[in-house]
C-alpha positions as CSV (number, residue, x, y, z in Angstrom):
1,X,-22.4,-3.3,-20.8
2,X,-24.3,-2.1,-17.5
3,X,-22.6,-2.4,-14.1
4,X,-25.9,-4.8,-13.2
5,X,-24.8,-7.3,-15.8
6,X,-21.1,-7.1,-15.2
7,X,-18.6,-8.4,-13.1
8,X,-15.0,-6.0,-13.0
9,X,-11.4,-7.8,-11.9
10,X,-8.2,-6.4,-12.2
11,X,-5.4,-8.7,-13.3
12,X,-1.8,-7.7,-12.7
13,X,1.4,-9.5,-13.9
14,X,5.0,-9.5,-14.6
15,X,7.3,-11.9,-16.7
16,X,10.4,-12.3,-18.3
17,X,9.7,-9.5,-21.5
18,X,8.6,-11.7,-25.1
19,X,6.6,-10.9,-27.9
20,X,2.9,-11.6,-28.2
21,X,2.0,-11.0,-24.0
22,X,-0.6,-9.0,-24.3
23,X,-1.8,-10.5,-27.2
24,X,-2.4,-13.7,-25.1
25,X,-3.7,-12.2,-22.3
26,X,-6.1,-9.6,-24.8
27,X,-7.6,-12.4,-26.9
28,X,-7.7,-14.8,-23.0
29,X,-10.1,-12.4,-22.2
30,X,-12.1,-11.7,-25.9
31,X,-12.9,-15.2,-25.9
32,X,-15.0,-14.8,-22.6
33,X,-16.3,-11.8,-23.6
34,X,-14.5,-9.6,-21.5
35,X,-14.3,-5.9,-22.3
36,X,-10.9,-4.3,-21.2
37,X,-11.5,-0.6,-19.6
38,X,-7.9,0.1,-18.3
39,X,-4.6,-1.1,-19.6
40,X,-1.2,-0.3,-18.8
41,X,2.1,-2.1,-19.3
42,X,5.9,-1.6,-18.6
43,X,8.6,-2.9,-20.2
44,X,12.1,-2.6,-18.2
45,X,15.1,-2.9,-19.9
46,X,17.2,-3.4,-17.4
47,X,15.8,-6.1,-15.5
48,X,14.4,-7.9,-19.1
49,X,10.8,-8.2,-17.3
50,X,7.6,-7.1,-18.2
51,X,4.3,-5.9,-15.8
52,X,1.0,-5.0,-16.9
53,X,-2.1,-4.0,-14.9
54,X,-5.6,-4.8,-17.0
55,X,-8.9,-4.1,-15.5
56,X,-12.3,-5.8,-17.1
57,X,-15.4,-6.2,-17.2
58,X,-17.2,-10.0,-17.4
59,X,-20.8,-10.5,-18.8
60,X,-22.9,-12.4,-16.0
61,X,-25.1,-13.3,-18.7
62,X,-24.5,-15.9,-21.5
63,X,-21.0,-16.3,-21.3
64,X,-20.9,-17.1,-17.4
65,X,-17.4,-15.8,-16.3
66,X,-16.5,-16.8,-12.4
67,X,-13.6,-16.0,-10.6
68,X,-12.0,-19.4,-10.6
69,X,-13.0,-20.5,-14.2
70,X,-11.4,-17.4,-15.0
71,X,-8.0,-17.6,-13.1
72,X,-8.0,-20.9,-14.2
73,X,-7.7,-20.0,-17.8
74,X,-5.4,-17.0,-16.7
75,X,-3.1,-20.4,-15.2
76,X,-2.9,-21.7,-18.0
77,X,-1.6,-18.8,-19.9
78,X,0.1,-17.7,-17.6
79,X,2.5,-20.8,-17.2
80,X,4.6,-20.9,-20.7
81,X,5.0,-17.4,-20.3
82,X,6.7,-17.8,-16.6
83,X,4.3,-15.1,-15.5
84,X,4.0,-14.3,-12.0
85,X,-0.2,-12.6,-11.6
86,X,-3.1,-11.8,-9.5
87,X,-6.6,-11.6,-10.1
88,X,-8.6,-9.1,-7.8
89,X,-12.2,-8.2,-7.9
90,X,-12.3,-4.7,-8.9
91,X,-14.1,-2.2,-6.3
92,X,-13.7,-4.5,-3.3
93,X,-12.6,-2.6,0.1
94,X,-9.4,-3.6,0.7
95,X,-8.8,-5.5,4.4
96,X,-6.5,-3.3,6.4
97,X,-5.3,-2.6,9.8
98,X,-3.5,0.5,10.7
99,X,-0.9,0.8,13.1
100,X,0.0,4.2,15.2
101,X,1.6,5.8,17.9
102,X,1.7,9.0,19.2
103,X,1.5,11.5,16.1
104,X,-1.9,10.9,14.7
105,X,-1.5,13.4,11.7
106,X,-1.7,10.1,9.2
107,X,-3.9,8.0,11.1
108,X,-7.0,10.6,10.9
109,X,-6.3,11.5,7.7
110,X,-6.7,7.9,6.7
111,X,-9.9,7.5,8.6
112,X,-11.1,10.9,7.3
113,X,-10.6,9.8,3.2
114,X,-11.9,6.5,4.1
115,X,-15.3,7.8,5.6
116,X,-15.3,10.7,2.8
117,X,-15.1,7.6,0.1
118,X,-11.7,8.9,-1.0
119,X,-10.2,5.3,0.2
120,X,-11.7,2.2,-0.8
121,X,-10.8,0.3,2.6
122,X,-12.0,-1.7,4.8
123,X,-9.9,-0.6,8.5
124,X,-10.6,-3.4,10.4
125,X,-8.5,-2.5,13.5
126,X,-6.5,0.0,14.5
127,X,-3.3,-1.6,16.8
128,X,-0.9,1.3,18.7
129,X,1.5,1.4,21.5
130,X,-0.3,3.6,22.9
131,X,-3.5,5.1,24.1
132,X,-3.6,8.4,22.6
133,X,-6.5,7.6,20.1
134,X,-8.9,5.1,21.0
135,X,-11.2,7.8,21.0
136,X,-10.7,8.9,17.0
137,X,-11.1,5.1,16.7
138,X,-14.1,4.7,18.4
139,X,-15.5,7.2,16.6
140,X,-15.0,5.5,13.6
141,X,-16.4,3.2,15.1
142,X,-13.0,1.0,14.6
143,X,-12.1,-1.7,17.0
144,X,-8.8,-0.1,19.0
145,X,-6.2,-2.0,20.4
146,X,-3.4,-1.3,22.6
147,X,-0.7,-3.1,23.2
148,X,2.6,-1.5,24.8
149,X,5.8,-2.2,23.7
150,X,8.9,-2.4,25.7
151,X,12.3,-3.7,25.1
152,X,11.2,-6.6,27.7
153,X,7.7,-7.4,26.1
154,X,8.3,-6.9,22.5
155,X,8.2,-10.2,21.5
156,X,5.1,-10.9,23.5
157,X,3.7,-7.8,21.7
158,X,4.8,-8.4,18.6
159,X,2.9,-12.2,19.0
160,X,-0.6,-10.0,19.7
161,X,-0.3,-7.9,16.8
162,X,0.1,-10.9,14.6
163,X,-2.9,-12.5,16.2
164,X,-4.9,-9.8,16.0
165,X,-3.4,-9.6,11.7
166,X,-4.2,-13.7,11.6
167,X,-7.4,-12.9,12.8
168,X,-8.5,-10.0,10.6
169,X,-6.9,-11.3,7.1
170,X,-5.8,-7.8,6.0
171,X,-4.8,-7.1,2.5
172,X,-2.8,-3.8,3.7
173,X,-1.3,-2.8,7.1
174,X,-0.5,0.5,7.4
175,X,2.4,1.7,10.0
176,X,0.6,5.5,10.2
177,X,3.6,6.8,11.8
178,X,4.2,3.7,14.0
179,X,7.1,4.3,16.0
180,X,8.2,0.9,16.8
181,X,10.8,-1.0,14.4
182,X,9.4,-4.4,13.7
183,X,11.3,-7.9,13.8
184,X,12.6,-9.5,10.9
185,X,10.1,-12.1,11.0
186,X,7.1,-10.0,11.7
187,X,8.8,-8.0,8.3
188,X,8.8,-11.2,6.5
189,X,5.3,-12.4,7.0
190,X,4.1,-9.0,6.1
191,X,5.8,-8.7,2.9
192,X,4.0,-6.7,0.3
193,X,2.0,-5.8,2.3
194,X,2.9,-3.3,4.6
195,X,3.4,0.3,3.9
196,X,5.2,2.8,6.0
197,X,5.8,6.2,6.0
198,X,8.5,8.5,7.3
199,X,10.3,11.8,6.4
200,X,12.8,11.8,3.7
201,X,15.4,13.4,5.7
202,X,17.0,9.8,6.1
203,X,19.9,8.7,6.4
204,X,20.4,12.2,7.0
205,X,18.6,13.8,10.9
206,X,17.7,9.8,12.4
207,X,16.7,9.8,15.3
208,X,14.1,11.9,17.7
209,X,13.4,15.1,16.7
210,X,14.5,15.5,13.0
211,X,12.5,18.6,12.4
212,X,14.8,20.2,15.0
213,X,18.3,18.6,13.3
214,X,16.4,20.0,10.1
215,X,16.4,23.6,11.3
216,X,19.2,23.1,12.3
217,X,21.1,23.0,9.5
218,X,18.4,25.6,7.4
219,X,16.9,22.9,5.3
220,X,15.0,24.6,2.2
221,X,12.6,20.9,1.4
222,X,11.1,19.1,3.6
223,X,9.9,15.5,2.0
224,X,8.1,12.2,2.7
225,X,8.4,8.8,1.7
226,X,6.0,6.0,1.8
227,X,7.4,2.5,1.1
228,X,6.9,-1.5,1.4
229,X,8.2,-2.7,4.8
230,X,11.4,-4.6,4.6
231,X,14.1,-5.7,7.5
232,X,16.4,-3.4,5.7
233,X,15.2,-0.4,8.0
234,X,13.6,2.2,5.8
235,X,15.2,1.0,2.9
236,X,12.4,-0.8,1.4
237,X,11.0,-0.5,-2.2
238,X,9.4,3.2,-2.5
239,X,5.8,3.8,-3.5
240,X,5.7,7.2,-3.5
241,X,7.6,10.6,-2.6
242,X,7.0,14.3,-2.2
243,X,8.6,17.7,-0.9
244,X,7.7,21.2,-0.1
245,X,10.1,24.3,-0.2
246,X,10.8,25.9,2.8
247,X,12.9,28.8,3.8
248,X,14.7,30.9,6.4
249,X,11.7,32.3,8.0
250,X,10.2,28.5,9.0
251,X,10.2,28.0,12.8
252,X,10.6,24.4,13.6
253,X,6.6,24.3,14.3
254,X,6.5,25.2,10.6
255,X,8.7,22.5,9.6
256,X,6.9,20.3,11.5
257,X,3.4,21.1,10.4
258,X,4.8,21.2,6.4
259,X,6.3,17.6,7.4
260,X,2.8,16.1,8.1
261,X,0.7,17.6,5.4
262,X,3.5,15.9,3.2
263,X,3.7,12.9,5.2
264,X,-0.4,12.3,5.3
265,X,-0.6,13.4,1.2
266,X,2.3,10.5,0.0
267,X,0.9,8.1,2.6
268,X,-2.8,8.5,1.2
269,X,-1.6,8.3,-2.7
270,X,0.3,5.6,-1.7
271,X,-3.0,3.4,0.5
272,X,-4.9,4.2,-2.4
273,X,-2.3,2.8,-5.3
274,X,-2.2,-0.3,-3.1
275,X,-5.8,-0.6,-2.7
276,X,-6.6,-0.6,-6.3
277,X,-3.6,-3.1,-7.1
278,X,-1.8,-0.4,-9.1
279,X,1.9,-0.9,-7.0
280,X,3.9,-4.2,-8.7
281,X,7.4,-5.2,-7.1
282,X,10.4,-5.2,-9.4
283,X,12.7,-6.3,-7.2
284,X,14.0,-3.4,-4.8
285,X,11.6,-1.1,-7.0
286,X,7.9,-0.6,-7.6
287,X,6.3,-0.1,-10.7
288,X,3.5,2.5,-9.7
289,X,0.0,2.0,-12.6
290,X,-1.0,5.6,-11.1
């Protein structure tokens, strides 16, 4: 079957864990002539649910398969088995807007994967508190925004940034080392759907300068984290993780500089699980199709 006379999705699910799941959603898609390249499935014991990420391909040709005959079929599937899904096209950039501030480590990394076609995304703005890179935006040549944020005028701000998310539909927003904690509400609206990144010294070093705090006490791994955006401050369900070894001969520059090769690596794996719908929520968990 030719990519000229095929149409790819990716269908991901989860439901309460029974016999004959894939079976329904196999034989759903062998009676419209589907062909299944990539499947993948998880069944968790704990939690008694089940996730499974399938991408296809549809014929254009005889058996004429569209997007809303086919996640109407997928409904109706899907509702004895109390199965929570999404159908994506497969190969689509994925809508995104990246936020930054003043470390632009992850930011041009991003942009640099993205342009290399290492990232399937479409950055449709780039929003910081500052100006530091409207320049690296420009040229990319990505619509920059700045918008400072004070203790007086973060509410105001806040309301921008949302506009300026209502207006470009994202898929993803990316806080590239955005140093500003967002609003419950802003966290709310953005659920699934926002990925931070941050060093994995937490709880342990908060605050400014944890590289120094890290030195401090003659740290021997230095570690990222890259998560979905929650209220519950750095706490929310965790995508992806690394660490590098360090020892007594690091200066703090050296620290720093293994911190953001770590920090722009687990932040890129994790964009690029999103982006190709790999990343299902199981509760305060992900399941990661990687």
């Amino acid at each position: 079957m030719s990519a000229a006379s095929s149409t790819a999705y990716i269908l991901t699910l989860s439901c309460p864990d029974r016999p004959g799941i894939v079976h329904a959603v196999s034989g759903l898609l062998l009676e419209r002539g589907c062909n299944i390249e990539e499947a993948q499935q998880f069944n968790d014991h704990g939690t008694g649910l089940f996730f499974m990420r399938v991408q296809f391909v549809c014929p254009d040709a005889g058996a004429v398969i569209d997007g809303a005959d086919l996640a109407g079929a997928i409904g109706r599937v899907a509702q004895p088995l109390s199965m929570t899904w999404e159908l994506n096209p497969a190969g689509e950039p994925m809508r995104t807007v990246i936020f930054v501030s003043k470390e632009g480590h992850c930011l041009n990394d991003l942009l640099f994967r993205v342009k290399s076609g290492l990232l399937n995304l479409d950055v449709r703005a780039i929003v910081s508190n500052h100006r530091d890179f409207y320049q690296l935006a420009a040229s990319y040549n990505i619509p920059f925004h700045h918008i400072a944020v004070t203790q007086a005028t973060k509410a105001q701000a806040e309301q921008r940034q949302l506009e300026i998310i209502d207006a470009e539909r994202p898929e993803l927003v990316v806080l590239a080392r955005y140093m500003q904690i967002l609003s419950d509400p802003m966290c709310r609206q953005l659920s699934g759907r926002a990925i931070n990144i941050h060093h994995s010294f937490l709880p342990s070093f908060k605050g400014a300068k944890p590289y120094y705090q890290a030195h401090d006490r003659g740290v021997k791994l230095i570690g990222a984290t890259a998560h979905y955006v929650t209220a519950d401050l750095d706490e929310g369900p965790i995508i992806e993780q690394d660490v590098a070894r360090v020892d007594h001969a690091d200066t703090v520059d050296d620290l720093t500089a293994v911190g953001r090769d770590t920090e722009s690596q687990v932040l890129a794996r994790a964009v690029k699980w999103h982006s190709e719908h790999r990343v299902l929520l199981n509760g305060h968990r992900t399941v990661v199709f990687n």
